[in-house]
N, C-alpha and C positions, 0 to 999 in steps of 0.2 A: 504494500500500500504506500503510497504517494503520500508524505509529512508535510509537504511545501503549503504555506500559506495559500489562500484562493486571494486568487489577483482577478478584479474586478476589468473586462473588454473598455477598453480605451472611447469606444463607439458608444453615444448613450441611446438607449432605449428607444426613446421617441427622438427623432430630428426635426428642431424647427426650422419651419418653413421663413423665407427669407425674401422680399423682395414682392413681386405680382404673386407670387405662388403663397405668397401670406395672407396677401387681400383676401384670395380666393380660397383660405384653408379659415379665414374669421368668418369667412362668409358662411360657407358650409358649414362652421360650429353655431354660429347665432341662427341660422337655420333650424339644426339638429335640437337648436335649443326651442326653437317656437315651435317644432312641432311635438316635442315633450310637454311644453307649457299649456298645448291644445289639448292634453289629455285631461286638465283640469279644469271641471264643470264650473267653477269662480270666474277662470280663466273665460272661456266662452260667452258667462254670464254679459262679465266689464267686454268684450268684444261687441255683444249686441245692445251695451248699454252705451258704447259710440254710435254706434250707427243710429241709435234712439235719439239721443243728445243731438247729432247732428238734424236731423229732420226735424224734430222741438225747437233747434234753434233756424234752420232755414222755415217752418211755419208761420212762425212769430215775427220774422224778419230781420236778426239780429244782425250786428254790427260783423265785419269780418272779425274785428279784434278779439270779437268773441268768440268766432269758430278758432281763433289760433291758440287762443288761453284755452281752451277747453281740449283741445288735440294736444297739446303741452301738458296738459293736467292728466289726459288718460295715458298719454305715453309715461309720465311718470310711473301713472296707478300701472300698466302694463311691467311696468319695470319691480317696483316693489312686489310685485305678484308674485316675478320670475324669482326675486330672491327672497322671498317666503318660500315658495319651492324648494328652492338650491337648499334652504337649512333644513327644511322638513326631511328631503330625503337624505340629506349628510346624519343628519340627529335620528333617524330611524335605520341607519347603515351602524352609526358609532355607540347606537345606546337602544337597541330592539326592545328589553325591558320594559319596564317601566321604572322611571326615574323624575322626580322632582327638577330637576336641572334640566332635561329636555322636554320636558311641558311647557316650564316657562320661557325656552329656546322658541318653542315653535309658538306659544300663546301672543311673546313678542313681537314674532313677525304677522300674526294675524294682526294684530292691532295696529302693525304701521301698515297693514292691507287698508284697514278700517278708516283710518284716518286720513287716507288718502279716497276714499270713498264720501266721507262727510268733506270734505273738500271740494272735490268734483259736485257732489250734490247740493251745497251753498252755491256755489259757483253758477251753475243750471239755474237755480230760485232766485240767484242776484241778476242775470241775463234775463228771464221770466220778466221781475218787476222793472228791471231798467227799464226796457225795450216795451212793453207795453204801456207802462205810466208814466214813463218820465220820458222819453223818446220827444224829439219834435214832431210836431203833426206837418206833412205836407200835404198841397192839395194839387 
């Protein structure tokens, strides 16, 4: 039998991509990542709760600046979602159990899901009353 120390391949495991082939390897990851994020019924929910917001705001007639604060507002909430996710499934990979520590790991990120939801939905109520009551009348 061979006593020699294990000498760790020079080569690492994964090679990162460098240049155009980077673009297109973040691309395919943020991809891989939305269509993970689609498997979450929340996820889905905040997707047709844009498209709702958008048509509530082109009904009513709202200002652009308010279709852009509001697409600003869900790409956030879109974002918080994704990394509510990332800790759900790292905190159920590193702690399967049940554990006080990742309860309140994953309760955390519910609550900054939440609060970017009461955000968007003031937002929605504040466009609502601007634009119908306080809006100028033309004729």
């Amino acid at each position: 039998m061979d006593n020699a120390p294990f000498t760790p391949s020079p080569e690492p495991v994964f090679r990162k991509e460098t240049g155009f082939r980077h673009l297109f390897a973040a691309a395919r990851y943020s991809a891989q990542g939305l269509a993970r994020l689609w498997k979450e019924a929340a996820f889905r929910h905040e997707v047709l709760a844009l498209g709702a917001g958008l048509v509530l705001l082109g009904v009513i007639g709202a200002p652009l600046a308010h279709y852009l604060i509001f697409s600003v507002l869900m790409l956030l909430l879109f974002s918080v979602e994704a990394l509510n996710t990332a800790i759900e499934e790292i905190v159920d990979r590193v702690s399967p159990e049940f554990s006080s520590v990742a309860r309140n790991a994953k309760d955390l990120g519910s609550f900054a899901v939440f609060c970017l939801l009461l955000a968007n939905g003031g937002f929605v109520l504040f466009s609502l009353v601007s634009t119908l009551f306080f809006s100028p009348v033309t004729l």
